[in-house]
C-alpha positions as CSV (number, residue, x, y, z in Angstrom):
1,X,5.3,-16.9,-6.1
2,X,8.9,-18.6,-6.4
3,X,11.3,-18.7,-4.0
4,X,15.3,-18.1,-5.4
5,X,18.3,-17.5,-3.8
6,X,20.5,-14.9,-4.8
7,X,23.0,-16.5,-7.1
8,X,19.7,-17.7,-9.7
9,X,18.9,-13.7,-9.3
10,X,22.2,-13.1,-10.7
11,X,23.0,-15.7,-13.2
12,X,19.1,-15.7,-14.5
13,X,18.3,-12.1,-14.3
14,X,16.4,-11.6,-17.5
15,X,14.3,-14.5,-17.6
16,X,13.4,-13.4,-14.0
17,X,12.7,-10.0,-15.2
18,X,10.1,-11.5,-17.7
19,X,8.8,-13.7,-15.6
20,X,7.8,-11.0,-13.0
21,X,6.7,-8.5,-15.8
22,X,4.1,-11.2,-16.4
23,X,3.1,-10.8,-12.8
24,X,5.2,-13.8,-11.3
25,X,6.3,-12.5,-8.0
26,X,9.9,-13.5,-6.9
27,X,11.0,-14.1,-3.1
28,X,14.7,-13.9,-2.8
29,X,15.6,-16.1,0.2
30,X,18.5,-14.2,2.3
31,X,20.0,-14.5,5.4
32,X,18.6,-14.4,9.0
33,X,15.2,-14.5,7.2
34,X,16.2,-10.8,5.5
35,X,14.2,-12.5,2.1
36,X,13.4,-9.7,-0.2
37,X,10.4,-9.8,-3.1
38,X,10.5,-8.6,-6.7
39,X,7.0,-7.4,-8.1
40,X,6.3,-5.9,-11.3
41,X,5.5,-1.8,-11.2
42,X,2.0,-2.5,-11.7
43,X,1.7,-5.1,-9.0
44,X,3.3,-2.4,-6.6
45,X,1.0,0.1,-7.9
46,X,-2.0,-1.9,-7.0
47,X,-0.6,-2.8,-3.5
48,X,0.0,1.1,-2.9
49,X,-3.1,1.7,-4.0
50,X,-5.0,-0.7,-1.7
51,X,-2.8,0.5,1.5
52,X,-4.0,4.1,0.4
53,X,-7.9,3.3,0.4
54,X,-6.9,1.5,3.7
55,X,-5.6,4.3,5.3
56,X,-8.4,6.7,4.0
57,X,-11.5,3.8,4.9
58,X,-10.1,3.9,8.1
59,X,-10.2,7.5,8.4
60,X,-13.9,7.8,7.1
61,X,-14.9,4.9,10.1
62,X,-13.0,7.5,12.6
63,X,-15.2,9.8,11.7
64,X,-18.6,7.9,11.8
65,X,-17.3,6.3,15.4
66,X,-16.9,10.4,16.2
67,X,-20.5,11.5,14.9
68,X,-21.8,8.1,16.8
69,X,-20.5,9.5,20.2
70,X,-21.4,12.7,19.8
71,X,-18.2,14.3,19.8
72,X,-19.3,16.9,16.7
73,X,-19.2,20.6,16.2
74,X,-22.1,22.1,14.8
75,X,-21.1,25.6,12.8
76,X,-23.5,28.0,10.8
77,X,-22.8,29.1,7.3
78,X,-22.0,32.8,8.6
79,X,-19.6,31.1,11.7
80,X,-17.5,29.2,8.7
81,X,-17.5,32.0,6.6
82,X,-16.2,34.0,9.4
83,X,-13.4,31.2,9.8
84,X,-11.7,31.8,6.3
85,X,-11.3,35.8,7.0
């Protein structure tokens, strides 16, 4: 990663671009520690990606944790069935 400040964003902006379509990441130092990063699409992609599985692994272990404790419900076929009328 390379850290700029705002001014190189400005007066280097395509030769930034490249750089971060080749998947150099760019911190732009701000402020009152404000900073900001540029990614490439993909990058961001990826990183959505991985909070997604995140979110659903942690669901899954809910669930296991649940079924561990005993807190199920236990429904027949016919009680189910009986639950999408």
């Amino acid at each position: 990663m390379i850290a700029l400040k705002t001014t190189d964003i400005r007066n280097n902006f395509k030769k930034i671009s490249n750089l971060v379509c080749t998947g150099e990441r760019v911190l732009i130092s701000r402020p009152s520690n404000k900073n900001i990063v540029i990614l490439s699409e993909s990058e961001y992609n990826k990183l959505e990606k991985a909070e997604k599985n995140n979110d659903y692994l942690a669901k899954i272990y809910a669930s296991i944790k649940q079924l561990e404790e005993g807190k199920i419900v236990v429904k027949t076929i016919d009680e189910l069935e009986d639950m999408t009328e």
